[in-house]
C-alpha positions as a Markdown table, in Angstrom:
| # | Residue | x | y | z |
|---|---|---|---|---|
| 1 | Unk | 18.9 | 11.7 | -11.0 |
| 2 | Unk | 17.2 | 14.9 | -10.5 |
| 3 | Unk | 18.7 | 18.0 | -9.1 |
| 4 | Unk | 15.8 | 20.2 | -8.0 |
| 5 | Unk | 13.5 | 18.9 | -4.9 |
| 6 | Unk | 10.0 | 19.1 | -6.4 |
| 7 | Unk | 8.4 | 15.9 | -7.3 |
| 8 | Unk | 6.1 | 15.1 | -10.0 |
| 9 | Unk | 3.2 | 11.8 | -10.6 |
| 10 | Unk | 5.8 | 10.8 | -13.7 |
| 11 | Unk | 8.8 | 10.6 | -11.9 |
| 12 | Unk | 10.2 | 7.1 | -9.9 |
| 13 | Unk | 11.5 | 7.4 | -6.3 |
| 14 | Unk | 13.2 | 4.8 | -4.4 |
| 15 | Unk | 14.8 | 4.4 | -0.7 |
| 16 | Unk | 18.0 | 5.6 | 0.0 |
| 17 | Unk | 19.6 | 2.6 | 1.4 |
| 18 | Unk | 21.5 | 2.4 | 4.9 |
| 19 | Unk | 18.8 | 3.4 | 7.3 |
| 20 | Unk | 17.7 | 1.8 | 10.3 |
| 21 | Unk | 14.1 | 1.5 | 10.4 |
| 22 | Unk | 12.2 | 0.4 | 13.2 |
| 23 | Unk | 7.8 | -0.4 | 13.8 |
| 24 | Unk | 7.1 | 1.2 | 17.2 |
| 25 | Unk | 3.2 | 1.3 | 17.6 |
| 26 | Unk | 1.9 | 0.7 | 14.5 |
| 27 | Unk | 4.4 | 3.5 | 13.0 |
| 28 | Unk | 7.7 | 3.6 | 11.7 |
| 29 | Unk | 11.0 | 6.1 | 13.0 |
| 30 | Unk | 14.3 | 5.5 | 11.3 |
| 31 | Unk | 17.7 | 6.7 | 12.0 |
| 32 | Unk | 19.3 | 8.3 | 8.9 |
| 33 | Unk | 22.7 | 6.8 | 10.0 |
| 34 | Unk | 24.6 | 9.2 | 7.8 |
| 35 | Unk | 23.3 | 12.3 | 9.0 |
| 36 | Unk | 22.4 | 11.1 | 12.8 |
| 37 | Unk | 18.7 | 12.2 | 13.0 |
| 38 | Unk | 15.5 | 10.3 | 14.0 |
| 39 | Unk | 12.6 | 10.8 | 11.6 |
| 40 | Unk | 9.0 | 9.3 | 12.7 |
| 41 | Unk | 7.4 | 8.6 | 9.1 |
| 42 | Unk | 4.1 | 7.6 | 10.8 |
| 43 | Unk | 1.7 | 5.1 | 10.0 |
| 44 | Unk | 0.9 | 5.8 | 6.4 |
| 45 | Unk | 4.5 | 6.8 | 5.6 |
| 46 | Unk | 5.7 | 4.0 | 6.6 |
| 47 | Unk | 3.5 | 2.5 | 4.3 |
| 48 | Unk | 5.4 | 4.8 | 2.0 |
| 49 | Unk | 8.7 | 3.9 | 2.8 |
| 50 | Unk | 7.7 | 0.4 | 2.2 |
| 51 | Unk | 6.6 | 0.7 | -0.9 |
| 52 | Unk | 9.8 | 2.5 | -2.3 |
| 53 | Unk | 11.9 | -0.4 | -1.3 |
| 54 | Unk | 12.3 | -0.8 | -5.2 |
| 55 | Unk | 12.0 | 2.0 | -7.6 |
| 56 | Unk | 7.9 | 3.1 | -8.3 |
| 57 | Unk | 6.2 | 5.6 | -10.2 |
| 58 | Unk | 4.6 | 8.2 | -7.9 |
| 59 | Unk | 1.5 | 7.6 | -9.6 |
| 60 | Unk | 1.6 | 4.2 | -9.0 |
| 61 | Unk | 2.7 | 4.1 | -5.5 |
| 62 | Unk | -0.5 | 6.7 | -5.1 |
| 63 | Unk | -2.5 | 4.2 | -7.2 |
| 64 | Unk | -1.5 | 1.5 | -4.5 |
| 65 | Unk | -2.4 | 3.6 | -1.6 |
| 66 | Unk | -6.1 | 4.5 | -2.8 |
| 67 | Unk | -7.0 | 0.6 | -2.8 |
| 68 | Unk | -6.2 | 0.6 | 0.4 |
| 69 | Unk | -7.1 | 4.1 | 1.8 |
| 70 | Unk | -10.3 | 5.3 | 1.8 |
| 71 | Unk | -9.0 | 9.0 | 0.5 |
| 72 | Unk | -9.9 | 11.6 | -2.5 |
| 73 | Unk | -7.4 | 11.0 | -5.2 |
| 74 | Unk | -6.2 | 14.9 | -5.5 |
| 75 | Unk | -5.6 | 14.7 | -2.0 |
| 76 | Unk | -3.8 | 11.6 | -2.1 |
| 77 | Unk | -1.5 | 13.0 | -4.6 |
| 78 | Unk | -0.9 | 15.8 | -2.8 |
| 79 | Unk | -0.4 | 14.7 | 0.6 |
| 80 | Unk | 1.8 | 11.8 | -0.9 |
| 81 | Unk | 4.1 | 14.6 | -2.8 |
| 82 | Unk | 4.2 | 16.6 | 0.0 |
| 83 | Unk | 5.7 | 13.5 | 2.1 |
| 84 | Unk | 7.8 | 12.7 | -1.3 |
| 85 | Unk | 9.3 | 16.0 | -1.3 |
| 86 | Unk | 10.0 | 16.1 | 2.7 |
| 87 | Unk | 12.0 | 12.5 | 2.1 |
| 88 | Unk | 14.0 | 13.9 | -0.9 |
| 89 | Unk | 14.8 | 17.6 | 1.2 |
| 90 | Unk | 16.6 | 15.2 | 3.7 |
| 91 | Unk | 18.3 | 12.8 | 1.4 |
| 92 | Unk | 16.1 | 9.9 | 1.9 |
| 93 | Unk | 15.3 | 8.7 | -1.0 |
| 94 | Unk | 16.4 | 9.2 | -5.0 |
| 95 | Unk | 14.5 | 10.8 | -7.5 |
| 96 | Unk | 14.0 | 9.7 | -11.3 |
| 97 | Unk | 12.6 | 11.3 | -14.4 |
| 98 | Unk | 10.7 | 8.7 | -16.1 |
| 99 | Unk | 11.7 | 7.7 | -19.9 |
């Protein structure tokens, strides 16, 4: 796994597992059970989380989001990172360096 909390297109990411996630409105909250918080991922976040169910490589997972977003690519990447990187800061998901 990796130790600093800056995410890259190369590296995989994956769920941490044991939250409760919930659809309210078209977006998603979970409960980080472990550290008793609510987090509201939103619409397209939840997208996210759904997607790293399994492990995926960011550039994939962005890949997957511009066929079904109508978004620039850079800012894709950058506003999926930035998400990536908020997850990661709160222990929500795992981070791998590719091989």
């Amino acid at each position: 796994m990796v130790d600093n909390k800056a995410i890259s297109l190369n590296q995989i990411v994956a769920q941490v597992k044991g939250n409760i996630v919930s659809d309210m409105g078209g977006e998603k909250v979970m409960l980080s059970v472990e550290k008793g918080k609510y987090f509201n991922l939103g619409e397209v976040g939840g997208e996210i989380w759904n997607l790293i169910g399994e492990k995926i490589v960011v550039s994939e997972l962005v890949i997957t989001l511009l066929t079904k977003y109508n978004v620039d690519q850079s800012a894709c990447e950058e506003h999926v990172i930035s998400f990536l990187e908020s997850l990661y800061k709160e222990d929500l998901i795992e981070v791998y360096t590719a091989k």
